[in-house]
C-alpha positions as CSV (number, residue, x, y, z in Angstrom):
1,X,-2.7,2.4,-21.7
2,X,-1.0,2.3,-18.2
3,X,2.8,3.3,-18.4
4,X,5.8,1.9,-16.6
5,X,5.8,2.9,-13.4
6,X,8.7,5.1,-12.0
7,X,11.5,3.1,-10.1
8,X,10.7,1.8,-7.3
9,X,7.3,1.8,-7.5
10,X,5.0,-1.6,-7.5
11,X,1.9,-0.7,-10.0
12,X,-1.9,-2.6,-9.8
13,X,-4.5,-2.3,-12.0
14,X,-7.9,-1.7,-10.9
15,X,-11.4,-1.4,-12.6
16,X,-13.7,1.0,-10.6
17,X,-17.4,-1.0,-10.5
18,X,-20.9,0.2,-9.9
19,X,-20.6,-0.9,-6.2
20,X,-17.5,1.4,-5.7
21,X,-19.1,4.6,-6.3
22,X,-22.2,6.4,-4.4
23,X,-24.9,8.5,-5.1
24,X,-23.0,11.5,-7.0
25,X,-21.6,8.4,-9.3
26,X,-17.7,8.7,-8.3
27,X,-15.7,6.3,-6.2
28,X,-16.6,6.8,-2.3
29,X,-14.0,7.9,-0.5
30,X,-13.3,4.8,1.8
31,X,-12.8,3.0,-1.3
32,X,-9.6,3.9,-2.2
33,X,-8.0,3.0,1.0
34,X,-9.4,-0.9,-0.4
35,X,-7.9,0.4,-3.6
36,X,-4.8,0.8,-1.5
37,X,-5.1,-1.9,0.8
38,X,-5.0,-4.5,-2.6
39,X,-1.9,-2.3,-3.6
40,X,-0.1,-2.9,-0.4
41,X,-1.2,-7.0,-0.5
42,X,0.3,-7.0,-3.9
43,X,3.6,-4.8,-3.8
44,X,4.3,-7.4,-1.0
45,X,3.5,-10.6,-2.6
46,X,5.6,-9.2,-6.0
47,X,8.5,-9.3,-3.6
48,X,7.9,-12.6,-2.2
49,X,6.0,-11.9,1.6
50,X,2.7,-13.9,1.4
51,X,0.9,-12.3,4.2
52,X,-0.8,-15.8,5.5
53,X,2.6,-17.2,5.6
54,X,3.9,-14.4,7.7
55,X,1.4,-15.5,9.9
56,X,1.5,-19.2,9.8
57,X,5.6,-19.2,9.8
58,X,6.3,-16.3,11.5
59,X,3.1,-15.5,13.8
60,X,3.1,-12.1,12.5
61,X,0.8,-9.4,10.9
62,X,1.2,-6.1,9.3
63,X,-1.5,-3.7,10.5
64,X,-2.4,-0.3,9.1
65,X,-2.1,2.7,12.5
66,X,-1.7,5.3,10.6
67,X,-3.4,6.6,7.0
68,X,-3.1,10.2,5.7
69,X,-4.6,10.4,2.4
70,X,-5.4,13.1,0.0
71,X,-8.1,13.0,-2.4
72,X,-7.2,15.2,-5.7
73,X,-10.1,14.6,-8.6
74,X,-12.7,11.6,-8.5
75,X,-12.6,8.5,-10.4
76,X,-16.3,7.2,-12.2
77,X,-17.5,4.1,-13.1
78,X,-15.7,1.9,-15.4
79,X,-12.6,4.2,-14.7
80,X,-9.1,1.5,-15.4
81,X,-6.8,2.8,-12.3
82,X,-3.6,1.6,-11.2
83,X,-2.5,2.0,-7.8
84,X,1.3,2.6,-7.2
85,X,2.9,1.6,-4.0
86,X,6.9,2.1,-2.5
87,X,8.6,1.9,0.9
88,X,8.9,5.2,2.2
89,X,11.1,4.4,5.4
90,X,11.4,1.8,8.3
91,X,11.8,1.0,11.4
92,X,12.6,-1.7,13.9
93,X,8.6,-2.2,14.5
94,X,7.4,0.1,11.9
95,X,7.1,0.9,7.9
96,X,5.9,3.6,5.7
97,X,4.5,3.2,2.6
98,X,3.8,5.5,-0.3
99,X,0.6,4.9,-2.5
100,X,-1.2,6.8,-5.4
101,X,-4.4,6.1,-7.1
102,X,-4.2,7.3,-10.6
103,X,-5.9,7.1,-14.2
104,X,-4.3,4.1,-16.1
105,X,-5.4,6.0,-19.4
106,X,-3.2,9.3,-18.6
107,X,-2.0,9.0,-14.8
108,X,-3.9,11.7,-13.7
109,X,-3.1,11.6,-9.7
110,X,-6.5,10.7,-8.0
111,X,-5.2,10.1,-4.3
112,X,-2.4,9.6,-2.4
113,X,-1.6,8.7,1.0
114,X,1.1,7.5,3.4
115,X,0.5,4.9,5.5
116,X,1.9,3.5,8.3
117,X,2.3,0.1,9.2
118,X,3.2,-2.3,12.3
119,X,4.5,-5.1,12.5
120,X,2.4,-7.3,15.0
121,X,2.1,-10.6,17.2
122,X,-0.9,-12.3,15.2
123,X,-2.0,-13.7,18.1
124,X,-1.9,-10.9,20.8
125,X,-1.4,-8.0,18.6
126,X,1.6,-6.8,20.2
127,X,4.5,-4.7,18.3
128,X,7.0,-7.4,17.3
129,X,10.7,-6.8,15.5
130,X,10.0,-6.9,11.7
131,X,12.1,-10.3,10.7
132,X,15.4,-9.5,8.5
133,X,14.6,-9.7,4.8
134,X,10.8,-9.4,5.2
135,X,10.0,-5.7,3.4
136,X,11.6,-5.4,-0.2
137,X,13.5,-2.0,-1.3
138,X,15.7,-2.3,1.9
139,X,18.5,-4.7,2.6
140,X,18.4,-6.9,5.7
141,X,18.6,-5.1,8.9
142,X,19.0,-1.6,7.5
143,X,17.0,0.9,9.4
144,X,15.7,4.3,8.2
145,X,13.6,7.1,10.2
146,X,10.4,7.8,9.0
147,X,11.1,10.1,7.0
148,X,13.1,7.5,4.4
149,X,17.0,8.4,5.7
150,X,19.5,6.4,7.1
């Protein structure tokens, strides 16, 4: 049974499948950034930023420069996970985002990782202002370092 997630976390259930895992029969590594990547897509659409309407409207695109991630105990085939995602801190250009990767049946903590994302001309890929309103958790035009503080 997943549980709530804690405040101000977005949670997404995932099913880990044969083609997820490798030869030792646990998820390969690289999968859990897609793990993450469908976290990220969805903690943004539950607050209302379709990311091909960014584009079309906007011109914009979030894109992933940065990813530290930590891998903490495997998940197997048929394993029900739930990926947890929160804004860690913003700035003009730039976001952070939290994620974890744990068991839905007792939240054992799989993988984490911060990631870092920019926000981007879609069609020259060149750093744009992130538009007022666009990333949840924050009001409009507040800034933070980093790090999460004002």
């Amino acid at each position: 049974m997943v549980a709530a997630p804690p405040a101000g976390w977005h949670q997404f259930p995932v099913r880990v499948y044969f083609e997820d895992t490798d030869a030792q029969g646990v998820v390969y590594y690289a999968n859990y950034l897609r793990f993450m990547e469908r976290g990220r897509t969805e903690w943004l659409r539950s607050h209302g930023v379709e990311q091909d309407r960014l584009q079309s409207t906007h011109g914009l695109c979030f894109s992933i420069t940065a990813a530290d991630v930590r891998f903490h105990r495997p998940a197997r085939f048929n394993d029900e996970l739930v990926v947890r995602t929160r804004l860690a801190g913003r700035q003009r250009v730039r976001f952070l985002v939290d994620q974890e990767v744990r068991l839905a049946r007792d939240g054992t903590l799989l993988a984490s990782a911060r990631c870092e994302a920019a926000c981007l001309e879609a069609a020259g890929f060149r750093p744009r202002r992130i538009p007022p309103g666009i990333l949840p958790g924050l009001p409009a035009g507040e800034l933070t370092d980093m790090d999460g503080n004002a």
